[in-house]
C-alpha positions in Angstrom: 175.3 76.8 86.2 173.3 73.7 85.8 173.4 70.6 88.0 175.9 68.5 87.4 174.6 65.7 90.8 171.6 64.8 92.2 171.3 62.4 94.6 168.0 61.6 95.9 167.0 59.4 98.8 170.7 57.5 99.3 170.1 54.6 101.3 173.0 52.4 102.2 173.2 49.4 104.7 175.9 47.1 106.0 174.5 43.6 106.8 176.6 41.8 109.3 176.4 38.8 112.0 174.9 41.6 114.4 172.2 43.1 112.5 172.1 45.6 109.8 173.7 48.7 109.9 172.1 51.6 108.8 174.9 53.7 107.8 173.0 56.0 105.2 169.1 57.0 105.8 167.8 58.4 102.5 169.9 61.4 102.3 169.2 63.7 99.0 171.1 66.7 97.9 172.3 68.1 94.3 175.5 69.9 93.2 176.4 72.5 90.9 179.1 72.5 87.8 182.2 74.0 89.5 180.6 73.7 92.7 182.4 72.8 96.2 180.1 71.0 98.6 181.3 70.2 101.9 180.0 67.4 104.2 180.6 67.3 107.7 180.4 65.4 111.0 181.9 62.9 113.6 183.6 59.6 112.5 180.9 56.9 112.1 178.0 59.7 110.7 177.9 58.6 107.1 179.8 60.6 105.4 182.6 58.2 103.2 179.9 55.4 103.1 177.6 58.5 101.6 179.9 59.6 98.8 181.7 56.1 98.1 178.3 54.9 97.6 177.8 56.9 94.9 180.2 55.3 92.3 179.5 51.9 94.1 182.4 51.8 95.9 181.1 50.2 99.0 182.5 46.8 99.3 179.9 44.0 99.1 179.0 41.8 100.9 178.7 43.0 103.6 177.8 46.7 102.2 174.4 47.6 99.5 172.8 50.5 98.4 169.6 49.3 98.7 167.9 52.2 97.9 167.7 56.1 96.0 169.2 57.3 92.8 172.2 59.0 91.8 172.0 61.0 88.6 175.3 62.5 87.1 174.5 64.5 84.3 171.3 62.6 83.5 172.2 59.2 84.0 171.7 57.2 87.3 175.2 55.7 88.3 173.5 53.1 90.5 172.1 51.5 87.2 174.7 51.3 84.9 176.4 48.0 84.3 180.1 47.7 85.8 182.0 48.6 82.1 179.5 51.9 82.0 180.3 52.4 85.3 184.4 52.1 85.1 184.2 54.8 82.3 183.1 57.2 84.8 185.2 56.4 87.5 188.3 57.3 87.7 187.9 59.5 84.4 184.8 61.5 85.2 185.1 61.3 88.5 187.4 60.9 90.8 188.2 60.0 94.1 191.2 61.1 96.5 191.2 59.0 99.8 192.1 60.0 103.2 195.4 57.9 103.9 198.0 58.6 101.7 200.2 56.7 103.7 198.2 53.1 102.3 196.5 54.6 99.1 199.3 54.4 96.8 201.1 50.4 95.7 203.8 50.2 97.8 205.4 47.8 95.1 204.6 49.9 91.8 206.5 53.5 90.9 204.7 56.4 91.0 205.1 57.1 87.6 203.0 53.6 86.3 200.3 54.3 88.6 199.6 57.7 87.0 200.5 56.5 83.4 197.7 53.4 84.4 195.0 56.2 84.2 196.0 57.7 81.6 196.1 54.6 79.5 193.3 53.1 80.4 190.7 56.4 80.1 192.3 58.3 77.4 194.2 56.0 75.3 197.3 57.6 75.7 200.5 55.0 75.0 203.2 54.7 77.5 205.2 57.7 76.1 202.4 60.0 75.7 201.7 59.0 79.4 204.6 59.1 81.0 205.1 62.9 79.3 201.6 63.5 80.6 202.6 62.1 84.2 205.8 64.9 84.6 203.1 67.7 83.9 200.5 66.6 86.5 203.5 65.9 88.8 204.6 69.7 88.1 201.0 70.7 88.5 200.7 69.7 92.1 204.0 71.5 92.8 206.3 68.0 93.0 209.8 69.1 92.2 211.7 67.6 89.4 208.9 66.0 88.4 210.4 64.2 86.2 213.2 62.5 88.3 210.4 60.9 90.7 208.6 59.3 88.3 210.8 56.3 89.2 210.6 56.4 92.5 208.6 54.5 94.9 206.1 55.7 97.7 208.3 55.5 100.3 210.5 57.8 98.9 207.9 60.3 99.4 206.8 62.1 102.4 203.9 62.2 103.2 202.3 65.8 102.1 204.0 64.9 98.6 202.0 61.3 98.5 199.1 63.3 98.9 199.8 65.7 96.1 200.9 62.7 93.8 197.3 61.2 94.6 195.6 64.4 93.3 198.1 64.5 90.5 196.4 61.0 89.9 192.9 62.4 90.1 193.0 65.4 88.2 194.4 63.0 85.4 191.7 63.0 83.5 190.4 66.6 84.0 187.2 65.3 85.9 184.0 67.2 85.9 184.0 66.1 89.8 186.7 65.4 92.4 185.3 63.3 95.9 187.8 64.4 98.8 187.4 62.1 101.3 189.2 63.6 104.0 192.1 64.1 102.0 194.1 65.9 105.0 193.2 64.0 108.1 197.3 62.5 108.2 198.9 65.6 107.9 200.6 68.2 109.8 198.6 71.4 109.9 201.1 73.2 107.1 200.8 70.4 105.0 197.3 70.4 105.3 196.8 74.0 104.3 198.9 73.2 101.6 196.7 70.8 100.1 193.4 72.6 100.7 194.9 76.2 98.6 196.3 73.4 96.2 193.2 71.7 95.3 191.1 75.2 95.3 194.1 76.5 92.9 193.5 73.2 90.8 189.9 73.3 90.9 189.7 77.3 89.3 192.0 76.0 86.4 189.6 73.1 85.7 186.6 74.0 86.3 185.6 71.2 87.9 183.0 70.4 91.0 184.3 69.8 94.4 182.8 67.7 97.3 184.9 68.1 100.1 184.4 64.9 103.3 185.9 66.3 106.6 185.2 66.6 110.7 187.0 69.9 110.1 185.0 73.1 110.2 187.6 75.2 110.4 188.8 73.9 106.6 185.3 74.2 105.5 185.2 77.7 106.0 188.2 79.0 103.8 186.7 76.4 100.8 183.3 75.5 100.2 180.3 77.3 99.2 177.6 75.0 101.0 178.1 72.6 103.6 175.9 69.6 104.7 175.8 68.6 108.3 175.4 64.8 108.8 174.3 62.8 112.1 173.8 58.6 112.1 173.3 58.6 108.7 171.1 61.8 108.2 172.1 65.1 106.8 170.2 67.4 109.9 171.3 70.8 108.6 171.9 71.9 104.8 173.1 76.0 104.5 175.8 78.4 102.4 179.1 78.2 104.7 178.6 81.6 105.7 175.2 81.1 106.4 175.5 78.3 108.5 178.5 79.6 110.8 176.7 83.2 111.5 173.0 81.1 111.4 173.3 77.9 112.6 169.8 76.1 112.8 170.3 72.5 114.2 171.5 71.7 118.1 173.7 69.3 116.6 175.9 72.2 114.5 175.5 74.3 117.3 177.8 71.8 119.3 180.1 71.6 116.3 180.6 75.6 116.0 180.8 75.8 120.2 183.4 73.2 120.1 186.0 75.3 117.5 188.4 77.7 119.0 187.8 81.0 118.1 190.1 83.8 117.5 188.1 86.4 117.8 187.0 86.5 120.8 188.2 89.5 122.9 187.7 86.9 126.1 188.9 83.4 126.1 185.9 81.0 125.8 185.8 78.1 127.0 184.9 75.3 124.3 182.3 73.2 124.6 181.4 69.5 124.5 178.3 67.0 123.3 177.6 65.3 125.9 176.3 61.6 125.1 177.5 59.1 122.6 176.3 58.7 118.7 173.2 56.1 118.7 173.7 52.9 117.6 173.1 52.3 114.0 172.2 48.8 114.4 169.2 49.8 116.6 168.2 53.4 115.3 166.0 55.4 117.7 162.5 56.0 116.6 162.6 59.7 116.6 165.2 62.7 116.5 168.9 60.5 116.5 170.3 63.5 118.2 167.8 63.7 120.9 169.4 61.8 123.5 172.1 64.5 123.3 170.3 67.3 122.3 169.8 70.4 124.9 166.6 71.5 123.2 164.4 68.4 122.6 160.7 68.6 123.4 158.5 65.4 123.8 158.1 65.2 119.9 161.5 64.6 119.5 161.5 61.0 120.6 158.6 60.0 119.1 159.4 61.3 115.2 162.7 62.0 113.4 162.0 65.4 111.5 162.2 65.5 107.7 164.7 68.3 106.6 162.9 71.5 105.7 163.7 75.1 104.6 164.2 77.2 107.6 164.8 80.0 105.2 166.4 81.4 101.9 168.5 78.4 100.8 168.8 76.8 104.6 167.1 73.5 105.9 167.5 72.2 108.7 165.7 68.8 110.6 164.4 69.7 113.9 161.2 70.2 115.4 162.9 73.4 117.6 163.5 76.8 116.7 166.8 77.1 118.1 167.1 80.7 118.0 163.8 81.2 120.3 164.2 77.3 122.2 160.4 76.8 121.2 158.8 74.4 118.9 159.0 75.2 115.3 155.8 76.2 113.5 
């Protein structure tokens, strides 16, 4: 399996009347062919600015990369001129956003936004796409697909909006699908729905997954690795299993302590973070988390740690050992 993204030192900033907003520090990660990378955190971390900067979705002003590359099988996205650009978006990659409710034209049937796609990327004419349309709307499970090609978003609930915006995605049989918190407006059946969907979708194309969500309890059932990200920074980097059983950054911890468990023979009682996120106008100088953080010794505040292997396949930034509470060597 060779790498199919690499993304190395991702810097993204807002510039507004206040100051600038650091929303993405130099993150850096790769991904696999038929992959699924999951990236979690609390709102306002980084994570949709992160991955919508990658095919320079971020509108501007007042948002710029204004630093790192992005290199999709050997060519860095953040260089290519806007028509180079539009070949891969959309076709190559593709994007499913976390409304449904507001993603699809309210004013335009859901059979010519598919067929839009279709046309556009693959040359298909409006027959061909139309035909085309009915089997992506069967492949999501949309019944009579071919009766609700006509048919409006409101007509659709909204689980089934969902479903038509992956039916819009897969279109084009991408190498990688973004999910940017695809299930966030859904009821919880729904939302299983979607996640077994996409993981059904994803074996029959082979493609690469990167999965945005706060939810750690959907990341478990899907992904193979998982990055943890705090005010911008990805802290903690680990296979899913690893990082549930072997969690090596306070900030995870928190996340973990604050999921219900099932099996527990005792209830526990879940825990919170205490503090608030810092403010990404005014970064601190060290550790982000530290004001929060449990564990911090006096390094902490005086220099943010650089993510680093805390073994086989597992980095994590933070100058403690959580495991022992001392400083890490």
């Amino acid at each position: 399996m060779g790498v199919l993204l690499d993304v190395r030192g991702l810097r993204t900033q807002f510039f507004t009347k206040d100051g600038v907003v650091n929303a993405v520090n130099g993150i850096s990660y790769s991904l696999n062919e038929g992959e699924t990378l999951a990236i979690v955190g609390e709102s306002g971390c980084g994570k949709s600015v992160g991955v919508m900067s990658l095919t320079r979705l971020i509108p501007s002003p007042p948002g710029k990369v204004v630093a790192g590359e992005v290199i999709f099988d050997g060519r860095d996205l953040l260089k290519l001129d806007p028509d180079e650009l539009r070949q891969i978006r959309g076709n190559r990659i593709a994007m499913i956003f976390q409304d449904p409710m507001t993603s699809l034209n309210p004013v335009l049937t859901i059979g010519f936004q598919i067929s839009e796609t279709l046309i556009l990327h693959l040359g298909m004419n409006k027959e061909q796409a139309r035909k085309r349309s009915v089997e992506l709307l069967e492949l999501v499970g949309i019944p009579a697909a071919a009766d609700r090609l006509d048919d409006y978003p409101h007509q659709f609930s909204g689980g089934m909006r969902q479903r038509v915006m992956i039916a819009m995605g897969l279109s084009c049989n991408p190498q990688l699908l973004i999910a940017d918190e695809p299930t966030t407006a859904l009821d919880v059946t729904i939302q299983a729905q979607i996640v077994d969907l996409v993981q059904s979708l994803k074996e029959k194309i082979g493609m690469a997954v990167i999965w945005i969500t706060h939810d750690l309890g959907v990341v478990a059932g899907m992904a193979e690795r998982v990055l943890v990200m705090y005010a911008g920074f990805i802290v903690e980097e680990a296979a899913v299993r690893e990082l549930y059983h072997n969690p090596r950054h306070p900030y995870t911890l928190g996340l973990l302590g604050s999921l219900p468990r099932l099996d527990e023979d005792k209830p526990v009682r879940l825990k919170s973070i205490e503090g608030f996120p810092p403010d990404l106008i005014a970064l601190p100088k060290g550790c982000p988390f530290a004001a929060r953080c449990e564990y911090k010794i006096g390094k902490c505040e005086e220099d943010n740690p650089l993510l680093a292997p805390v073994g086989p396949g597992h980095k994590a930034a933070c100058w403690v050992d959580v495991t022992t509470g001392g400083a890490r060597s």
